[in-house]
C-alpha positions in Angstrom: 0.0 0.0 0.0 2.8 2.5 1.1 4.5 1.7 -2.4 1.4 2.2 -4.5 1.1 5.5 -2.5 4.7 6.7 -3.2 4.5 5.4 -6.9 1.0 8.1 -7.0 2.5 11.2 -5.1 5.5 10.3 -8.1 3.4 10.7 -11.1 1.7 14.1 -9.3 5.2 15.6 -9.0 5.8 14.3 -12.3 2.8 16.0 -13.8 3.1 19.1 -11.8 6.4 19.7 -13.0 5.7 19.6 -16.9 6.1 22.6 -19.0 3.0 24.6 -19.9 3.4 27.2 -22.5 1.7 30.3 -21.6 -1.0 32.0 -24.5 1.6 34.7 -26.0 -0.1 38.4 -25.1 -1.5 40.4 -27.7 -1.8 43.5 -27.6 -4.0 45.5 -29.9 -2.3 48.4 -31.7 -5.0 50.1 -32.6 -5.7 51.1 -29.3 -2.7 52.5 -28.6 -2.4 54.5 -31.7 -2.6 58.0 -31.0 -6.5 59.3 -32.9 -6.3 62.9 -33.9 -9.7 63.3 -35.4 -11.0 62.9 -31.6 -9.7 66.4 -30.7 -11.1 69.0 -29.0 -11.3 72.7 -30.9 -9.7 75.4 -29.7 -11.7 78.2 -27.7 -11.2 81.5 -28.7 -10.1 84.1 -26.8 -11.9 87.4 -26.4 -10.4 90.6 -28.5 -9.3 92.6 -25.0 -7.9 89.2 -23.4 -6.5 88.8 -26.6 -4.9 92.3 -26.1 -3.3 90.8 -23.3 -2.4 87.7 -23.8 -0.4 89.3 -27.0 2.1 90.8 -24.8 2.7 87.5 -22.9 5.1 85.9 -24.1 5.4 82.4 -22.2 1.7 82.2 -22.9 2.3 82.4 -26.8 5.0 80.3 -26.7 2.6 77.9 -24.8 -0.2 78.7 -27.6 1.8 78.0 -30.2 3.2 74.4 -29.0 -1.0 73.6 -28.4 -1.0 74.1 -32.0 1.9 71.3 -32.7 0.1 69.1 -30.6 -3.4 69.3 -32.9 -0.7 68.7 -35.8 0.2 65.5 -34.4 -1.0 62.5 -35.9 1.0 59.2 -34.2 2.4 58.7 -31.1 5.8 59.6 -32.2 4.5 63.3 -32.6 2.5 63.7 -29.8 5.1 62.6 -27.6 7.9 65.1 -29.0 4.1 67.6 -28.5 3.9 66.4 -25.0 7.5 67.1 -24.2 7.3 70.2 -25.8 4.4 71.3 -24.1 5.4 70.2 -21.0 8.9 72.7 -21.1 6.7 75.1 -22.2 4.3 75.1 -19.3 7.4 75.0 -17.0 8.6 78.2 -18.4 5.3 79.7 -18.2 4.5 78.6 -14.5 7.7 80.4 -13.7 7.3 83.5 -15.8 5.5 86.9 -14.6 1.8 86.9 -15.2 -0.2 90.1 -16.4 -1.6 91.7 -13.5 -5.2 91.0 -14.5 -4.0 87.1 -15.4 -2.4 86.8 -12.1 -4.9 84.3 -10.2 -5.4 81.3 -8.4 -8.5 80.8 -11.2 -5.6 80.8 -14.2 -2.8 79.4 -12.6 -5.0 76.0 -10.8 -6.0 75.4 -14.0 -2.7 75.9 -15.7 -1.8 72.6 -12.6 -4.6 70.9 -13.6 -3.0 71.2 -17.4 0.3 70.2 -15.9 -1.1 67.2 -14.0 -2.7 66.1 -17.7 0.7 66.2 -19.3 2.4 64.1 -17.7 -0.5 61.6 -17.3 -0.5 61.8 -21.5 3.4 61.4 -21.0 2.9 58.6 -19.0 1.1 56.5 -21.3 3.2 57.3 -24.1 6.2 55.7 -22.1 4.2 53.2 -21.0 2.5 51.7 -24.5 -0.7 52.9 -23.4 -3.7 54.6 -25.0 -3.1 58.0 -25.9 -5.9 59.5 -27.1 -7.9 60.3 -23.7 -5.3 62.0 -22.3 -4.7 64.0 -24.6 -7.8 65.3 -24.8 -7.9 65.7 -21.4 -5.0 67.9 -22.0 -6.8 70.4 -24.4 -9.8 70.3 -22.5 -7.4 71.8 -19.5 -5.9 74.0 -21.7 -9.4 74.9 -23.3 -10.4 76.1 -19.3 -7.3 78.6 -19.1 -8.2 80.1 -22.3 -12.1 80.0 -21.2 -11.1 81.4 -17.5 -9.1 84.0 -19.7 -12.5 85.1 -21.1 -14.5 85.1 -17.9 -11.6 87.4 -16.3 -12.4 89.8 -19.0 -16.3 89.9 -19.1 -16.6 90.2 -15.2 -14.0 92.6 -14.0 -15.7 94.7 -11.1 -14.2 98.1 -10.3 -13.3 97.2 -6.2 -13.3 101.2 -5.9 -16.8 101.5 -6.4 -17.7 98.6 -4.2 -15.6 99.8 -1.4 -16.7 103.0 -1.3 -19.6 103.8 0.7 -20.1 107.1 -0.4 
């Protein structure tokens, strides 16, 4: 009995220990391909923000590397976009705002911009889908240039509220 036991835990190990080949991953391309045509359009920015804005120049320089980024069409380009951007923003962050401009309103949604760049970034380097991030990144960029706007059509003179007279 003890020998037809040791004979059966034998053949167990034996079969325990056999090679299985594991179902090679696929992973779908497609997905991870960078779709352009799903972008979000650019909000336009008021004439007297526009005003403005035209004398910033780290904002410009930011405006004009949005507009590489709606040029890209694979990954390849959105991630040079993406690194691109990202510099930019840096340098913007860090250069002096116009008085009007200078806000918690503009500049938390300039972080929320940031915090969308490098989740974009992150999914470039990591082989995943880019698409939703991105447009996650123009939709933050898309608030800035709306808070821009909003700045400009509700500016209330503080003098004439403070003063009681």
């Amino acid at each position: 009995m003890q020998k037809l036991l040791g004979i059966l835990v034998l053949i167990v190990l034996l079969n325990a220990c056999k090679k299985v080949e594991e179902a090679p991953v696929e992973v779908n391309t497609e997905e991870l391909e960078f779709n352009y045509q799903k972008m979000p359009e650019k909000i336009e920015i008021n004439p007297e923000a526009a005003a403005i804005v035209a004398d910033w120049q780290q904002f410009k320089d930011l405006n004009s590397s949005v507009d590489v980024l709606y040029k890209a069409t694979n990954n390849e380009d959105l991630a040079l976009a993406i690194d691109d951007l990202i510099e930019k923003e840096k340098k913007l962050e860090a250069g002096k705002y116009p008085e009007l401009f200078d806000s918690f309103q503009v500049k938390s949604r300039q972080m929320v911009m940031r915090t969308f760049l490098y989740k974009a970034k992150t999914s470039i380097m990591e082989n995943q889908p880019t698409t939703e991030p991105t447009i996650k990144v123009l939709e933050a960029y898309n608030s800035i240039r709306k808070q821009l706007n909003v700045i400009m059509n509700s500016q209330l003179d503080k003098k004439l509220i403070l003063d009681e007279t």
